[in-house]
C-alpha positions in Angstrom: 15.7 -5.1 -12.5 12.4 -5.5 -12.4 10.2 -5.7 -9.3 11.0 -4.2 -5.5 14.5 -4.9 -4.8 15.6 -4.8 -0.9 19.8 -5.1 -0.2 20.6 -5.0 3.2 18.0 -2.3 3.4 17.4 -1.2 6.7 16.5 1.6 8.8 17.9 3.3 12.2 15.9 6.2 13.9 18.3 8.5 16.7 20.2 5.2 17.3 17.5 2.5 17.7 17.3 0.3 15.1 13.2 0.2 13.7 14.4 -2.3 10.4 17.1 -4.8 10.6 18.5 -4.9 6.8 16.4 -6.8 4.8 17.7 -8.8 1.5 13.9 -9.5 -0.8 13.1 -9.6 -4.6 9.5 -9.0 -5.0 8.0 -9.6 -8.2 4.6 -11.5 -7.3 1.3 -10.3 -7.8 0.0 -10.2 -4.5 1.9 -10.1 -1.5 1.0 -9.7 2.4 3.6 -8.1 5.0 2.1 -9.8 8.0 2.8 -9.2 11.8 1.6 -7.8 15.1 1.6 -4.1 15.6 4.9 -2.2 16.3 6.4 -5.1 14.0 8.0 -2.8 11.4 5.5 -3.3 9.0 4.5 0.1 8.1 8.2 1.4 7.9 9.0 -1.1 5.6 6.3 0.0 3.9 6.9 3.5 4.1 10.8 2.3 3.1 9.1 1.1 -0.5 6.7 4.0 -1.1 10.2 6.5 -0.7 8.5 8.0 2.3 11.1 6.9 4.6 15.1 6.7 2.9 17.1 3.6 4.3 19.6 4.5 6.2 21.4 1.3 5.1 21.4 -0.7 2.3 19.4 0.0 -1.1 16.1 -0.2 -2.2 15.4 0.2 -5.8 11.5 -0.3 -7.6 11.5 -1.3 -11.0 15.2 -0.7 -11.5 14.8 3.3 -9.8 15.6 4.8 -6.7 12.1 5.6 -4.4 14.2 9.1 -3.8 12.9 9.6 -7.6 9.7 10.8 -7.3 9.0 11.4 -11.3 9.8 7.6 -11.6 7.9 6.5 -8.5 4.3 8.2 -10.1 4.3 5.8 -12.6 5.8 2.5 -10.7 4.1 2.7 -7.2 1.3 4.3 -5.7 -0.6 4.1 -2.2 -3.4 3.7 0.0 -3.5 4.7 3.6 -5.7 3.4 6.1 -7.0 7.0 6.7 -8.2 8.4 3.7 -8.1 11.3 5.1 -4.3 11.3 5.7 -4.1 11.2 2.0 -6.3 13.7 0.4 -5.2 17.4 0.2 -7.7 18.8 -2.1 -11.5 20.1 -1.2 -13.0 18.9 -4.0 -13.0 15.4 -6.0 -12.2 16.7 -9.2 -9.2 18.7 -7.5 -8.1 15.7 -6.2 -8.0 13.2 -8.6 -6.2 15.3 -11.0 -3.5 16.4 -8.9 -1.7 13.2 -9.7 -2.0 13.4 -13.4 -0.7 17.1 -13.1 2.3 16.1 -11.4 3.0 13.2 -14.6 2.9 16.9 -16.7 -0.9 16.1 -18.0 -2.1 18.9 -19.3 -5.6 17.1 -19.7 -5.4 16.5 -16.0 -9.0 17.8 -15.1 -11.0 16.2 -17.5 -9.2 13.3 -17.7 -10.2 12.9 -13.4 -14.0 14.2 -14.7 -13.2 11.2 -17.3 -12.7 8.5 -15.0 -15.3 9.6 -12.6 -18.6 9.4 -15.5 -17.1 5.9 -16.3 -17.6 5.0 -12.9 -20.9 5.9 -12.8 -20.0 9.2 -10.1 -19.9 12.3 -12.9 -21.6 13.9 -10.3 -19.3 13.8 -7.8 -16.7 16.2 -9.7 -17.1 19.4 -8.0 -18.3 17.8 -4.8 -17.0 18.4 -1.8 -14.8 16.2 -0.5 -15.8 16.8 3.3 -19.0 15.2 2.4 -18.2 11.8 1.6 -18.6 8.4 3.8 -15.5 7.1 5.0 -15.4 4.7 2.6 -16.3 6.8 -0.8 -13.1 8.7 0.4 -11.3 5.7 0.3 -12.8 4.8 -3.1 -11.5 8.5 -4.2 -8.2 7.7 -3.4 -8.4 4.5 -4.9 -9.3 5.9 -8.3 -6.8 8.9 -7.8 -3.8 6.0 -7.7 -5.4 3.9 -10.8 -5.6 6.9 -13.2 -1.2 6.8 -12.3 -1.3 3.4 -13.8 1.3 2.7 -11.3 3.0 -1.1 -11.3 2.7 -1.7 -7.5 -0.1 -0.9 -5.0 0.9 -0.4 -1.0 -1.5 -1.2 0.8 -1.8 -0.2 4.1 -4.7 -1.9 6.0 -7.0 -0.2 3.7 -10.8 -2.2 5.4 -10.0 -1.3 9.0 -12.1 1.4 8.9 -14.9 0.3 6.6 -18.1 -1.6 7.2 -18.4 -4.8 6.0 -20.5 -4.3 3.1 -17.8 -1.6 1.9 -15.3 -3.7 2.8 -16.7 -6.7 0.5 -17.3 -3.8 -2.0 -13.5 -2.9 -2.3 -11.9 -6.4 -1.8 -13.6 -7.0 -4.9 -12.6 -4.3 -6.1 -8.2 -5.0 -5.3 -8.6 -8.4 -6.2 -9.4 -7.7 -10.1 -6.6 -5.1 -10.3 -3.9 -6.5 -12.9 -1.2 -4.3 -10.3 1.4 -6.0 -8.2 -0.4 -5.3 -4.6 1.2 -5.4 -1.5 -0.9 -5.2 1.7 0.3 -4.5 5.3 -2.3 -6.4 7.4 -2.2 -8.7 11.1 -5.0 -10.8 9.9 -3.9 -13.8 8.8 -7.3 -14.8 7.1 -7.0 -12.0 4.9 -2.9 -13.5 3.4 -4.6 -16.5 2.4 -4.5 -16.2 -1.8 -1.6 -14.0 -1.6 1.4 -15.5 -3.3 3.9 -14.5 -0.9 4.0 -13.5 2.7 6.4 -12.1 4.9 6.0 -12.1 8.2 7.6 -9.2 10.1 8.3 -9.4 14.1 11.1 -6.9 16.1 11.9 -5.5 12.4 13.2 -8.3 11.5 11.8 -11.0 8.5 10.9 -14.1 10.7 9.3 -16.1 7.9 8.9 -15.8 3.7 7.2 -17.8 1.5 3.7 -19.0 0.6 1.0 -18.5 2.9 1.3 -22.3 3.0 4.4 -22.3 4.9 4.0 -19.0 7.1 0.8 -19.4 8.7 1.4 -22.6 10.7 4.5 -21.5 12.4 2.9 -17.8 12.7 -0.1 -18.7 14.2 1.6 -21.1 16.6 3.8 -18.2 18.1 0.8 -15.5 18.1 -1.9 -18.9 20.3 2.0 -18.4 22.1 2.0 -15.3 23.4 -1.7 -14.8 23.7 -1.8 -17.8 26.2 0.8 -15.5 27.9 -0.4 -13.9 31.4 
């Protein structure tokens, strides 16, 4: 089946339940997991990505298990907030082929030097990686998931640590990707032109659908609790 498949997926943690099972078919291009913190949003994530196994229930991506890690190079890949909870190598080059090694390139190396001159940074190949910005990391590990050519992009709050000009600078960047992108954010100006939203609250899926019919009720239960003592 193509897409992100979710049956009665769920997850328990030494007895406490962090997601209730969850029954989704995602196949739209852009979709938002929307909630307030602590909601289950990035374990649901991390569910998808195969970082955390359900303890109940199934989860399949593009027809495979995430447990299958050759399968999941080429089908979903992902940016963390902190870029520098992602990248292992010291040196740009280092780290953008480290991907491509592990899909049996042999080219790996100059295929990363490759991608790098086309994007105007050939320079940058044996640089360190220590002495980037904050956000040319996170451009790093940006290009280090497009040279997978993976289906699906997780992305997990990837501008909360950027300036606004950077910030602009990769929105623009996501938003021409053909990829399916899936974004954990609690902004709800950010889920406007997604196609589908999902709006997480005590693990559970409160609300699904188009940003058209989440929002309201969303932002009527977060002016809610905020006018809470």
């Amino acid at each position: 089946m193509s897409g992100i498949h979710l049956q009665d997926a769920g997850v328990t943690l030494s007895g406490s339940v962090i997601l209730h099972p969850i029954n989704v078919h995602l196949t739209e291009r852009r979709i938002a997991l929307l909630g307030r913190n602590g909601a289950g949003k990035t374990t649901l994530l991390r569910l998808l990505a195969g970082l955390q196994p359900a303890t109940s229930g199934r989860v399949t991506i593009e027809g495979a298990d995430p447990s299958d890690r050759r399968a999941m190079l080429s089908a979903i890949g992902i940016l963390f907030q902190n870029p520098d909870h992602q990248i292992i190598f010291p040196t740009v080059e280092e780290e953008l082929a480290f991907g491509l090694r592990q899909m049996g390139r042999k080219d790996a190396l100059e295929a990363a030097r490759a991608a790098l001159a086309a994007e105007g940074r050939a320079d940058w190949a044996d640089r360190p990686v220590s002495t980037l910005s904050q956000g040319q990391k996170q451009f790093l590990c940006l290009l280090a998931v497009l040279l997978m050519q993976p289906k699906t992009i997780l992305l997990d709050e990837p501008f909360a640590a950027l300036d606004l000009p950077t910030r602009l600078r990769l929105r623009r960047r996501l938003d021409a990707l053909p990829q399916r992108l899936i974004t954990i954010t609690h902004d709800p100006a950010s889920v406007a032109g997604c196609d589908r939203v999902l709006w997480l609250d005590g693990g559970r899926i409160v609300a699904n659908g188009t940003p058209e019919a989440v929002l309201p009720p969303f932002m009527s239960e977060m002016e809610r609790l905020g006018a809470e003592p």
